[in-house]
PDB file with SEQRES, HELIX, SHEET and CRYST1 records, atoms N, CA, C and O in Angstrom:
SEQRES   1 A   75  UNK UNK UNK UNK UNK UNK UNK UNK UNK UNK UNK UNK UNK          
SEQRES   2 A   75  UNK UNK UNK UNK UNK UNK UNK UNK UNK UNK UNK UNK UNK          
SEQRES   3 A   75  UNK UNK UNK UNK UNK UNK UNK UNK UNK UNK UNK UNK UNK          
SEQRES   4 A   75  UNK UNK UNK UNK UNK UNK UNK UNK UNK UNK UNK UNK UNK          
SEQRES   5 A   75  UNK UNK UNK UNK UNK UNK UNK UNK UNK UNK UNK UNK UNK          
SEQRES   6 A   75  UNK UNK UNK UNK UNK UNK UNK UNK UNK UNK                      
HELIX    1 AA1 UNK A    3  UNK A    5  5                                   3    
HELIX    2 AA2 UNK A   14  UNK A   16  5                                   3    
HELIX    3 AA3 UNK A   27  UNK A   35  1                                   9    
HELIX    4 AA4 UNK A   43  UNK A   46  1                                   4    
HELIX    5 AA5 UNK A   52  UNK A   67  1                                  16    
SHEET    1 AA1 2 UNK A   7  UNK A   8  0                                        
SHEET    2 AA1 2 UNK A  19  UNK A  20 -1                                        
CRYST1    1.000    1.000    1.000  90.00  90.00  90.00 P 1           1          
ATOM      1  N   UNK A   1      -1.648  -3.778   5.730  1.00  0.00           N  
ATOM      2  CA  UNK A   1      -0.805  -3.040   4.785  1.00  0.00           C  
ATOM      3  C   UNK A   1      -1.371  -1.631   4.626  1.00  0.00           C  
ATOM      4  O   UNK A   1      -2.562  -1.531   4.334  1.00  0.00           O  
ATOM      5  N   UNK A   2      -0.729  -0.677   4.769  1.00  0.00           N  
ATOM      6  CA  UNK A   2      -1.050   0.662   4.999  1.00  0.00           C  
ATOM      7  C   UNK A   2      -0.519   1.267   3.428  1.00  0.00           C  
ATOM      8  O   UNK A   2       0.580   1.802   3.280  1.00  0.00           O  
ATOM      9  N   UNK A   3      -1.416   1.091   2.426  1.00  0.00           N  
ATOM     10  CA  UNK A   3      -1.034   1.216   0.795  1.00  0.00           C  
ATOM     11  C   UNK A   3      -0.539   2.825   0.670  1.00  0.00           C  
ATOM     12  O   UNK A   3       0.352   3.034  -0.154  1.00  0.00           O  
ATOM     13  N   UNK A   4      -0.953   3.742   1.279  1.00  0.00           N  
ATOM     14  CA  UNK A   4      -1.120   4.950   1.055  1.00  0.00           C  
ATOM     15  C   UNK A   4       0.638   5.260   1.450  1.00  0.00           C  
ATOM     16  O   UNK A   4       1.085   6.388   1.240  1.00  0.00           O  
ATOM     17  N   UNK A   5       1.350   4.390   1.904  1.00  0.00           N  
ATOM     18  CA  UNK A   5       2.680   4.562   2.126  1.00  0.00           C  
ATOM     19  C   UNK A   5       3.523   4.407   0.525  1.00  0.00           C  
ATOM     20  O   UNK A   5       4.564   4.969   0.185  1.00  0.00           O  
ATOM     21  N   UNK A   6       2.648   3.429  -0.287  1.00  0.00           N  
ATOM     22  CA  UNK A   6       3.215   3.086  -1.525  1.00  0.00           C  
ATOM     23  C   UNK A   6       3.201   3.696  -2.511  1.00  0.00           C  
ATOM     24  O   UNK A   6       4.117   3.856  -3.318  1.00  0.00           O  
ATOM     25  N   UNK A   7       1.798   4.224  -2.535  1.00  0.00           N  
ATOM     26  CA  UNK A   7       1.171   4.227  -3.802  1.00  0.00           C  
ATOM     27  C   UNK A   7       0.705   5.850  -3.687  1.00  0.00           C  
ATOM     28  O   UNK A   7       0.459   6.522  -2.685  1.00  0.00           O  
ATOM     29  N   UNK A   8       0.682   6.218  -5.185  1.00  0.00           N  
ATOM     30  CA  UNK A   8       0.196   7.792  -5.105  1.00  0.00           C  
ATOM     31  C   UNK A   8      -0.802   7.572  -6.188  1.00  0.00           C  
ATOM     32  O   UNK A   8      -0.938   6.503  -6.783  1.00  0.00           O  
ATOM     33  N   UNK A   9      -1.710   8.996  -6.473  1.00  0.00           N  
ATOM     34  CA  UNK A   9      -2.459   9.157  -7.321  1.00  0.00           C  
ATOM     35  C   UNK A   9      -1.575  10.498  -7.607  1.00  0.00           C  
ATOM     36  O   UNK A   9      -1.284  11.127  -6.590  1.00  0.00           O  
ATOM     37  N   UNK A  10      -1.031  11.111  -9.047  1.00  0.00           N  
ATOM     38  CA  UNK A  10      -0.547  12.062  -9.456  1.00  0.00           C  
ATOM     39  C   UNK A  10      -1.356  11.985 -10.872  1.00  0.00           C  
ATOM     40  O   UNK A  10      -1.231  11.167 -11.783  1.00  0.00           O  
ATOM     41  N   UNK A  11      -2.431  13.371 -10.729  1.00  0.00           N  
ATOM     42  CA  UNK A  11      -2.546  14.039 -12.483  1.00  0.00           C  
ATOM     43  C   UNK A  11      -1.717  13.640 -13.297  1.00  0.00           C  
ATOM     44  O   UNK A  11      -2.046  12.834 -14.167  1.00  0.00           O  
ATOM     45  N   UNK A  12      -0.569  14.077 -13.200  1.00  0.00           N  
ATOM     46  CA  UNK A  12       0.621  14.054 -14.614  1.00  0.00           C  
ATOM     47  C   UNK A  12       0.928  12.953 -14.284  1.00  0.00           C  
ATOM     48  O   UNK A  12       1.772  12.681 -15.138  1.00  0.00           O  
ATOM     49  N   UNK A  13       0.850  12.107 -13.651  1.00  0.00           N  
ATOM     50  CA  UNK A  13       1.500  10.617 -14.158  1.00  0.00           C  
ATOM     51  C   UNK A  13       0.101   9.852 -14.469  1.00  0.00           C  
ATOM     52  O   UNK A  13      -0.991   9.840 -13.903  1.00  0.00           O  
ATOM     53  N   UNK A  14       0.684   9.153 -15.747  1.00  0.00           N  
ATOM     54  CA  UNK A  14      -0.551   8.090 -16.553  1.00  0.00           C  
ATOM     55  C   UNK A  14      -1.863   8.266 -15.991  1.00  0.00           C  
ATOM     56  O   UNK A  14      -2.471   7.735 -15.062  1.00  0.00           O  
ATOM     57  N   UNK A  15      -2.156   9.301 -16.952  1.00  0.00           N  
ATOM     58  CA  UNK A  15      -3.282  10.005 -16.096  1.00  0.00           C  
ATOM     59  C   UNK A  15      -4.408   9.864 -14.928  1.00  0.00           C  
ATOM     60  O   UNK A  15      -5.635   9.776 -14.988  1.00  0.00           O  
ATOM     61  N   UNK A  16      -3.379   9.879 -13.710  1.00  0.00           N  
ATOM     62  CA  UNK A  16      -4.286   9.742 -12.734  1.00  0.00           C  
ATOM     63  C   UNK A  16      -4.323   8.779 -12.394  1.00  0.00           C  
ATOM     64  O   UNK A  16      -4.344   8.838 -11.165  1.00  0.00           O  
ATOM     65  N   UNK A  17      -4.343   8.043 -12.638  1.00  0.00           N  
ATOM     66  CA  UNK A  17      -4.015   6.275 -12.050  1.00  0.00           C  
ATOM     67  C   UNK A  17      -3.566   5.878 -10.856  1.00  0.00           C  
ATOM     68  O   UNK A  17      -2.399   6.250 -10.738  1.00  0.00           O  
ATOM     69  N   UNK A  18      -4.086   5.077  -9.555  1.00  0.00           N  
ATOM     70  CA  UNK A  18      -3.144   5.148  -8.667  1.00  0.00           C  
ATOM     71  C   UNK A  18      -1.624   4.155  -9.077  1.00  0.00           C  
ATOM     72  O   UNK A  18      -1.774   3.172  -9.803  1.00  0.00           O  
ATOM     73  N   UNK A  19      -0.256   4.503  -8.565  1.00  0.00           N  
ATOM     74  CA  UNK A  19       0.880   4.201  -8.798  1.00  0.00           C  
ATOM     75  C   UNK A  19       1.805   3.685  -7.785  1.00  0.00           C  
ATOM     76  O   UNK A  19       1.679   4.351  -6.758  1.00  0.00           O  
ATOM     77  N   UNK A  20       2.523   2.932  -7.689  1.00  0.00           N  
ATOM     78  CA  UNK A  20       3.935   2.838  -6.828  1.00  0.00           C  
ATOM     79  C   UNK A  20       4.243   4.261  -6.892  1.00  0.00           C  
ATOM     80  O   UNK A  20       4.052   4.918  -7.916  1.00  0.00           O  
ATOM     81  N   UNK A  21       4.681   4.711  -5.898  1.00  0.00           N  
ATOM     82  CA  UNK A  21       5.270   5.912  -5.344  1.00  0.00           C  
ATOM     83  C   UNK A  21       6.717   6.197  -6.373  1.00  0.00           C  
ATOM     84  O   UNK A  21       7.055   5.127  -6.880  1.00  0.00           O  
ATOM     85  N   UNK A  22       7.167   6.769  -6.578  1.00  0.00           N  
ATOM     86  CA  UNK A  22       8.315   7.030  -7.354  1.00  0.00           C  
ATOM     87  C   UNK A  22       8.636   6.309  -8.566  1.00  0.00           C  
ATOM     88  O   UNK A  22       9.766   6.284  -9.053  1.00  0.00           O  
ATOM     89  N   UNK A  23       7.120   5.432  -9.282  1.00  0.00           N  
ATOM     90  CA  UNK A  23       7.481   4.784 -10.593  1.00  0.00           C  
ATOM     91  C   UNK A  23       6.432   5.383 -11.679  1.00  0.00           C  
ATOM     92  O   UNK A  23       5.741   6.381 -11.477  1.00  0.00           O  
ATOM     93  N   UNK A  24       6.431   4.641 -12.808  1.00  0.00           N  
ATOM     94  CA  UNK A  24       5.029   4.793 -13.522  1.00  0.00           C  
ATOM     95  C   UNK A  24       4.537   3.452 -13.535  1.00  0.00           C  
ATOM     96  O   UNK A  24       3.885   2.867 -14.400  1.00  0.00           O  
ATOM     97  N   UNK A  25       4.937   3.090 -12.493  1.00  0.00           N  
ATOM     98  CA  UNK A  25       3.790   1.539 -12.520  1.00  0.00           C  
ATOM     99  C   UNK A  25       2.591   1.563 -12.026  1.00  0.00           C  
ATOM    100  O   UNK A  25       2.560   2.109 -10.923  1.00  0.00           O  
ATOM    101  N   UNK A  26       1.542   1.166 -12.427  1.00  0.00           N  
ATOM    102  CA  UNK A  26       0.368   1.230 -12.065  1.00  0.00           C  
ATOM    103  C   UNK A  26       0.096   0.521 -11.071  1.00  0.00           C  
ATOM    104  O   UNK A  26       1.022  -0.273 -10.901  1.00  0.00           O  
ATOM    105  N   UNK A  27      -1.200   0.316  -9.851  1.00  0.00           N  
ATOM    106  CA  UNK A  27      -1.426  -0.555  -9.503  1.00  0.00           C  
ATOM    107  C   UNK A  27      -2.482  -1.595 -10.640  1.00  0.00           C  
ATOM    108  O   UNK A  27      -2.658  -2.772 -10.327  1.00  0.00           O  
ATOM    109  N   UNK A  28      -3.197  -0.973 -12.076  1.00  0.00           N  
ATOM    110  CA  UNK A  28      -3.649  -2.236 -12.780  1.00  0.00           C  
ATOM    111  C   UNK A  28      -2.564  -2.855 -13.233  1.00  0.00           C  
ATOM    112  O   UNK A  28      -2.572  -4.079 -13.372  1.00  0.00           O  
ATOM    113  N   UNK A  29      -1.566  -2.165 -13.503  1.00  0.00           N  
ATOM    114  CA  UNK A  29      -0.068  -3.053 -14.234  1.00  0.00           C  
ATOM    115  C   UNK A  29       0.118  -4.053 -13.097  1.00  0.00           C  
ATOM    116  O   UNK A  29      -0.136  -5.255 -13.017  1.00  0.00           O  
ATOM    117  N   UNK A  30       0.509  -3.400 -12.465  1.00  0.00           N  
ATOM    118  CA  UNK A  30       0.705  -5.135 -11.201  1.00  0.00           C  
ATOM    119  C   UNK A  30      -0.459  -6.171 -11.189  1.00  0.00           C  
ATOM    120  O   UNK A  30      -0.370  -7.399 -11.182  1.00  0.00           O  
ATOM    121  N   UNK A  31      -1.319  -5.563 -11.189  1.00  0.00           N  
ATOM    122  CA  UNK A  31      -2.367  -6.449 -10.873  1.00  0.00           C  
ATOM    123  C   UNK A  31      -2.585  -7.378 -12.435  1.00  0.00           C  
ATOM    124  O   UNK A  31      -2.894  -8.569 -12.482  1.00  0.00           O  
ATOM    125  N   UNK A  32      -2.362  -6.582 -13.498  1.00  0.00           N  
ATOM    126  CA  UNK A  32      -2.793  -7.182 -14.637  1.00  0.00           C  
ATOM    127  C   UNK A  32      -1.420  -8.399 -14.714  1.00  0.00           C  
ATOM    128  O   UNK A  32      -1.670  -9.556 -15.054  1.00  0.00           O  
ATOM    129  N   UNK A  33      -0.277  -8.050 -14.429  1.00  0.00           N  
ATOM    130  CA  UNK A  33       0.949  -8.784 -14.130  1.00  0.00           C  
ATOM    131  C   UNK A  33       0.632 -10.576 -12.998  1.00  0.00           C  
ATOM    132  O   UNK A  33       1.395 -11.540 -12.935  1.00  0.00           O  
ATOM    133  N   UNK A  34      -0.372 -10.441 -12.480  1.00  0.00           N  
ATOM    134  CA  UNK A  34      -0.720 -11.101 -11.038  1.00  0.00           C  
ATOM    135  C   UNK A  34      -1.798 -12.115 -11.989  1.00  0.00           C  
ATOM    136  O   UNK A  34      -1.826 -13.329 -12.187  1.00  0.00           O  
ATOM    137  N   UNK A  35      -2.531 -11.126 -12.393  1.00  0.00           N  
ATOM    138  CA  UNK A  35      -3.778 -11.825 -13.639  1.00  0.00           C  
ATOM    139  C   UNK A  35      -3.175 -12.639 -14.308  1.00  0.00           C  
ATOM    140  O   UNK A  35      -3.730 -13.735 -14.385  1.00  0.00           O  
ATOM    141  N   UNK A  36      -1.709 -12.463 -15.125  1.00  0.00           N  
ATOM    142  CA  UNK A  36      -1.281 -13.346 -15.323  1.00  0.00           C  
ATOM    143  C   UNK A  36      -0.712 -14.203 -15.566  1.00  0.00           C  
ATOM    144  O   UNK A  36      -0.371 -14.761 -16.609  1.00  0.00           O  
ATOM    145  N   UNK A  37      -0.498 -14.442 -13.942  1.00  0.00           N  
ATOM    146  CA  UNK A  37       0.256 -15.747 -13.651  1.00  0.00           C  
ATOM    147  C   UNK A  37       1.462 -15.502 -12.825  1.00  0.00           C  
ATOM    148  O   UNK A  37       2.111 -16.214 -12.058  1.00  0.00           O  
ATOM    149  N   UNK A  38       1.577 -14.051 -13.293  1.00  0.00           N  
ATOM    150  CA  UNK A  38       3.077 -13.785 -12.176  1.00  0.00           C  
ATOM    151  C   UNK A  38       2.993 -14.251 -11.244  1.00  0.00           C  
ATOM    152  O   UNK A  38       1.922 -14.827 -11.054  1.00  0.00           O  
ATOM    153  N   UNK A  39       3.843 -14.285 -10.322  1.00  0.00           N  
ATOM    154  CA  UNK A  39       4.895 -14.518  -9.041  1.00  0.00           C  
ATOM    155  C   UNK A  39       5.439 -13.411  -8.506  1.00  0.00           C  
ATOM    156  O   UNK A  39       6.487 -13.025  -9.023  1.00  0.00           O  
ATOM    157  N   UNK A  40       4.862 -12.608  -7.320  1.00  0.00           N  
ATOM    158  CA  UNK A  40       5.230 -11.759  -6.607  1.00  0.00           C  
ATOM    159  C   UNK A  40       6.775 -11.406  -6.930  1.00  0.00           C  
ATOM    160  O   UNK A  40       7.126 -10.256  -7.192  1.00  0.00           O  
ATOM    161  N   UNK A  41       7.669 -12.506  -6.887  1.00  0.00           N  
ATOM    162  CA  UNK A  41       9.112 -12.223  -7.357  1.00  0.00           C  
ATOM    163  C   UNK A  41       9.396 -12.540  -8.537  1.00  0.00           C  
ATOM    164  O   UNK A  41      10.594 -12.736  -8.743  1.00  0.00           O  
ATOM    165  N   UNK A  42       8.497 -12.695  -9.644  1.00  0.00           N  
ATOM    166  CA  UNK A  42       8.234 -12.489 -11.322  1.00  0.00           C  
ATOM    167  C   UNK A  42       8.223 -11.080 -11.454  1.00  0.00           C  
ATOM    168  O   UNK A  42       8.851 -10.519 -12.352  1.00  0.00           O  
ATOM    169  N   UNK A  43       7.260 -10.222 -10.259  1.00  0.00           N  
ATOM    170  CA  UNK A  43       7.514  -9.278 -11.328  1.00  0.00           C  
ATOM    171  C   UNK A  43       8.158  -8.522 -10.743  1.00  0.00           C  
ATOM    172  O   UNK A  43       8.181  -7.383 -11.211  1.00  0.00           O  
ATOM    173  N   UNK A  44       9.132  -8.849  -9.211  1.00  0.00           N  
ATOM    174  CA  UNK A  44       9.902  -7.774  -8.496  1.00  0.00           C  
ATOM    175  C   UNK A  44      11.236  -8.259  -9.393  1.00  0.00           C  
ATOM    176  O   UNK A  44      12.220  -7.536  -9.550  1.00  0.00           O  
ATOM    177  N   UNK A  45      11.119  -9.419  -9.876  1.00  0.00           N  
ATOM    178  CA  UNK A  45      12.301  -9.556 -10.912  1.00  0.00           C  
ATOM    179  C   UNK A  45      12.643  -9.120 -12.468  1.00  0.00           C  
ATOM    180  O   UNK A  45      13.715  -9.378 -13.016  1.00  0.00           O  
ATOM    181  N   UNK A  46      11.959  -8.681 -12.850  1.00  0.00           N  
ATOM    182  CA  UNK A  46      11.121  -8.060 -14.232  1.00  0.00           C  
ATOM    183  C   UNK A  46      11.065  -6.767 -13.940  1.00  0.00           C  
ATOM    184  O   UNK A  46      11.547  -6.091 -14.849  1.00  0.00           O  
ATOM    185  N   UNK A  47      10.618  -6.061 -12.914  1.00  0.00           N  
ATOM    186  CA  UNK A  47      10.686  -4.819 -12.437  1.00  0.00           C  
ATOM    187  C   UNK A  47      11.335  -4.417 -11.169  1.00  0.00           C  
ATOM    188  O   UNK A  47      10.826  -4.421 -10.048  1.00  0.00           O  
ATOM    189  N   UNK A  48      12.798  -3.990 -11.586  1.00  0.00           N  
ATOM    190  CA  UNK A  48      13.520  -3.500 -10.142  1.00  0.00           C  
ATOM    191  C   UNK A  48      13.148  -2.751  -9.495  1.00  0.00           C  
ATOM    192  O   UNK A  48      13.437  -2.937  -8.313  1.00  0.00           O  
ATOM    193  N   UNK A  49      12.358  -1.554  -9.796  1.00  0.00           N  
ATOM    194  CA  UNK A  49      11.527  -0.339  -8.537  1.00  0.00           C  
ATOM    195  C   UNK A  49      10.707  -0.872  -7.914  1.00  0.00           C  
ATOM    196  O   UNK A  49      10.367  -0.409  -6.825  1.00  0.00           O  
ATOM    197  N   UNK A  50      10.203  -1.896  -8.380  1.00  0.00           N  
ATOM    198  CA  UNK A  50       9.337  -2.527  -7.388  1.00  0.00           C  
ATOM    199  C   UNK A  50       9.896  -3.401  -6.372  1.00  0.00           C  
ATOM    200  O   UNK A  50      10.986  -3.944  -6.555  1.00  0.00           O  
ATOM    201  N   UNK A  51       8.876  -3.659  -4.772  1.00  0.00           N  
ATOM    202  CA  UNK A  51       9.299  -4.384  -3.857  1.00  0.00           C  
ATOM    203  C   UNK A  51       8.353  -5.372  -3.675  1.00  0.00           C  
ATOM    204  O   UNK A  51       7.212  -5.123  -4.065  1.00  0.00           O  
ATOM    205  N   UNK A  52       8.568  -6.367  -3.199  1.00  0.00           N  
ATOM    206  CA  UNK A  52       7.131  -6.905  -2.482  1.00  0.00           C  
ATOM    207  C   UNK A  52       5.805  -6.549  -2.131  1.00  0.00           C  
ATOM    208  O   UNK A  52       4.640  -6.711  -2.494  1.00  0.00           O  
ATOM    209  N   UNK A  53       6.633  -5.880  -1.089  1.00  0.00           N  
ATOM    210  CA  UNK A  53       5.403  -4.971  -0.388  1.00  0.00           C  
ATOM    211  C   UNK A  53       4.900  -3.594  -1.254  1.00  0.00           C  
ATOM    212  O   UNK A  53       4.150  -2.798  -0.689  1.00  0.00           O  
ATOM    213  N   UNK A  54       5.235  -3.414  -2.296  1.00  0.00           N  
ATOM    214  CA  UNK A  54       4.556  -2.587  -3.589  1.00  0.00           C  
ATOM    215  C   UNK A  54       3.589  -3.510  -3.764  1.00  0.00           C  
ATOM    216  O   UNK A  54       2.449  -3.189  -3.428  1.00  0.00           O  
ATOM    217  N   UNK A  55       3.875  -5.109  -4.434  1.00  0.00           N  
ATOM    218  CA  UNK A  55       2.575  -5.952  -5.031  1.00  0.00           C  
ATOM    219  C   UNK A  55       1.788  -5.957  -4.228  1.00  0.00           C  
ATOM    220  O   UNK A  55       0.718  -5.576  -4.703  1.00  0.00           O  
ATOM    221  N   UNK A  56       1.691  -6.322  -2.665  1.00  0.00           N  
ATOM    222  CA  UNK A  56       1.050  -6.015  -1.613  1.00  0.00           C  
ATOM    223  C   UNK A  56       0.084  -4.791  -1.356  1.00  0.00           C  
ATOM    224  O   UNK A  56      -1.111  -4.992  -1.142  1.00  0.00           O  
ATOM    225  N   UNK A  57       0.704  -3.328  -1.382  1.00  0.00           N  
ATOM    226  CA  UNK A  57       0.249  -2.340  -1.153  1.00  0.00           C  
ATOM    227  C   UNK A  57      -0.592  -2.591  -2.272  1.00  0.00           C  
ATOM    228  O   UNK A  57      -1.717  -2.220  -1.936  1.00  0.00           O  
ATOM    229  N   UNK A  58      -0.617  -3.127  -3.680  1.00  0.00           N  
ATOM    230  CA  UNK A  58      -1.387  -2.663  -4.922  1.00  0.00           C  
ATOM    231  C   UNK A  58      -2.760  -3.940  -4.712  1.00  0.00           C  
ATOM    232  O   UNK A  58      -3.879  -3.762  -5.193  1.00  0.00           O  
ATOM    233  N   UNK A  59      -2.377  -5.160  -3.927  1.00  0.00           N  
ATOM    234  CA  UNK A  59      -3.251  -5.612  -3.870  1.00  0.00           C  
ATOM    235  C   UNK A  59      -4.380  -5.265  -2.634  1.00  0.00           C  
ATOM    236  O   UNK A  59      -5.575  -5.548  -2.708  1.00  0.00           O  
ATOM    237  N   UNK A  60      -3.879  -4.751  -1.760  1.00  0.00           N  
ATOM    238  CA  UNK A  60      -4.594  -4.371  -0.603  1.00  0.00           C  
ATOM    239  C   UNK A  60      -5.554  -2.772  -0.971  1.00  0.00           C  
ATOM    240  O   UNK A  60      -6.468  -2.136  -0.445  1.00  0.00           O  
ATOM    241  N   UNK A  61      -4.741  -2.673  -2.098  1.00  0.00           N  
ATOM    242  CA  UNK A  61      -5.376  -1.322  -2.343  1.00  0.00           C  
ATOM    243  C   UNK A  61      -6.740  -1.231  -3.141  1.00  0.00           C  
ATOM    244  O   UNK A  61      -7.547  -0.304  -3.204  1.00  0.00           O  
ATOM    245  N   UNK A  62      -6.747  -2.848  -3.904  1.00  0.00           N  
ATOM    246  CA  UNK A  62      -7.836  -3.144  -4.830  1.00  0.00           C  
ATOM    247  C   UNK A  62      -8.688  -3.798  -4.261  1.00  0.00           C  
ATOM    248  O   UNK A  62      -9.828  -3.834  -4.724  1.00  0.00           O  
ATOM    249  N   UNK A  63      -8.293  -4.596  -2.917  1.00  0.00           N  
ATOM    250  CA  UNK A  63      -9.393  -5.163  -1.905  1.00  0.00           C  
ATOM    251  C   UNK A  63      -9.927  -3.724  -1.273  1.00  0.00           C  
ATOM    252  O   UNK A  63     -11.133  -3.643  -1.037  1.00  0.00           O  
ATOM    253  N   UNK A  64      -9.384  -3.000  -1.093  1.00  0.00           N  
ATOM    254  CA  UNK A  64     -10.367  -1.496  -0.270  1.00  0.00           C  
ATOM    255  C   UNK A  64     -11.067  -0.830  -2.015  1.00  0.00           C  
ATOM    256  O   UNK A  64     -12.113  -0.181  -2.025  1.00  0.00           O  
ATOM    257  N   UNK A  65     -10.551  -1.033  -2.891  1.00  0.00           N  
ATOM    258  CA  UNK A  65     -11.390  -0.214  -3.622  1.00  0.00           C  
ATOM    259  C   UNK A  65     -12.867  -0.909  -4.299  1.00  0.00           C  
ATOM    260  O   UNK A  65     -13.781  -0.234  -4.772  1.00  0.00           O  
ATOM    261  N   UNK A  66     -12.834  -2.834  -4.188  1.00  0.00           N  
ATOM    262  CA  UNK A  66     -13.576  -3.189  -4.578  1.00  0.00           C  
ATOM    263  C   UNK A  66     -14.651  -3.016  -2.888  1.00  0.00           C  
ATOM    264  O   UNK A  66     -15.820  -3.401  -2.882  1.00  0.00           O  
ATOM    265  N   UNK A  67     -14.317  -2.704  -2.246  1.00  0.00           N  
ATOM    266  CA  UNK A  67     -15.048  -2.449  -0.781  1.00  0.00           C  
ATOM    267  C   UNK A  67     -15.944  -1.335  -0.754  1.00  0.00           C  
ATOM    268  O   UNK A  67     -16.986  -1.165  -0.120  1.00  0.00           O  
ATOM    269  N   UNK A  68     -15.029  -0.254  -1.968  1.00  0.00           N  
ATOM    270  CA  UNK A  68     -15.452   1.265  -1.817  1.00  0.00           C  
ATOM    271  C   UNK A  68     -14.578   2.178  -0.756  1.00  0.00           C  
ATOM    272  O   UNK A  68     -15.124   3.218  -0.388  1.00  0.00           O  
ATOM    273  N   UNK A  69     -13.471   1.924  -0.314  1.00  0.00           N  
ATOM    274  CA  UNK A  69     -13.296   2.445   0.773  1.00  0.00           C  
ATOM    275  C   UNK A  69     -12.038   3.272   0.950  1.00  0.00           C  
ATOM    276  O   UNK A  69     -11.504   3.717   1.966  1.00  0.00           O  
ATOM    277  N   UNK A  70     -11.684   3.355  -0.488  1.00  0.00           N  
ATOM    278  CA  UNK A  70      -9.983   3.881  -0.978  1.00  0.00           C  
ATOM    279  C   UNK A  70      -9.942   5.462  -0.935  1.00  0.00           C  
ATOM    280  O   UNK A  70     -10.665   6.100  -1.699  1.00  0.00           O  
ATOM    281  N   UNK A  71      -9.223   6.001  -0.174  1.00  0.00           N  
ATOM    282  CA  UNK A  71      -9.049   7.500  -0.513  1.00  0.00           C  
ATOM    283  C   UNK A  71      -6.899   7.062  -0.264  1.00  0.00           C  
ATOM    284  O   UNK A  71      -6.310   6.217   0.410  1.00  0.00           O  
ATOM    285  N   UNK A  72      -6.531   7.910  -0.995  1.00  0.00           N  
ATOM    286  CA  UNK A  72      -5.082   8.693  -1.004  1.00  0.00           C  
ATOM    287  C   UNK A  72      -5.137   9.822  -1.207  1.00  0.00           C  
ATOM    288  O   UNK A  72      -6.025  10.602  -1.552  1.00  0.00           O  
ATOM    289  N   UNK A  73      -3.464   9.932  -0.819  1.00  0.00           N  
ATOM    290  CA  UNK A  73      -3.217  11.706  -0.894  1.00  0.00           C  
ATOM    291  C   UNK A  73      -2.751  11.951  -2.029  1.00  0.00           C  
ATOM    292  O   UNK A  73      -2.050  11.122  -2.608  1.00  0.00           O  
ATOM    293  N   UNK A  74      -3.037  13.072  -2.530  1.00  0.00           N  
ATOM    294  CA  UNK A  74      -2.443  13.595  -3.597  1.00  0.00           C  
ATOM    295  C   UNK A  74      -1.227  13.727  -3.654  1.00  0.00           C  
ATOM    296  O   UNK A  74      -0.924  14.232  -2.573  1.00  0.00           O  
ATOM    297  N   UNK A  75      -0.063  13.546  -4.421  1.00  0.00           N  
ATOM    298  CA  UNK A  75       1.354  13.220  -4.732  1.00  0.00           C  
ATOM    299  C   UNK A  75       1.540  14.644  -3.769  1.00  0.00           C  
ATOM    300  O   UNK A  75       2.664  15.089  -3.535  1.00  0.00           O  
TER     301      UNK A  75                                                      
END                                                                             
């Protein structure tokens, strides 16, 4: 999963946080969503901007950051 397709880091959005690309969803919001208990299609159903492969990109993105190994581009 190539996250950097998904997800941005933008200053002005929730400060700085990395995000789904065109939302204010966080990747901790998904993840905190996953924490608990969701269903990949819990929360693509709960949240329409999101896709699958958003929960994906946000989880692949937290396996490279607990690695150390996360860079993105700036929005």
């Amino acid at each position: 999963m190539v996250y950097a397709q998904r997800l941005v880091i933008d200053p002005e959005v929730r400060f700085g946080k990395p995000c789904v690309k065109g939302t204010r969803i966080s990747v901790g919001d998904v993840l905190g969503f996953l924490a608990s208990g969701m269903s990949t299609s819990e929360i693509v159903a709960e949240y329409p901007p999101l896709i699958a492969d958003d929960v994906l990109a946000c989880l692949s993105y937290a396996a490279d950051r607990e690695a150390r190994t996360v860079t993105l581009p700036a929005a």
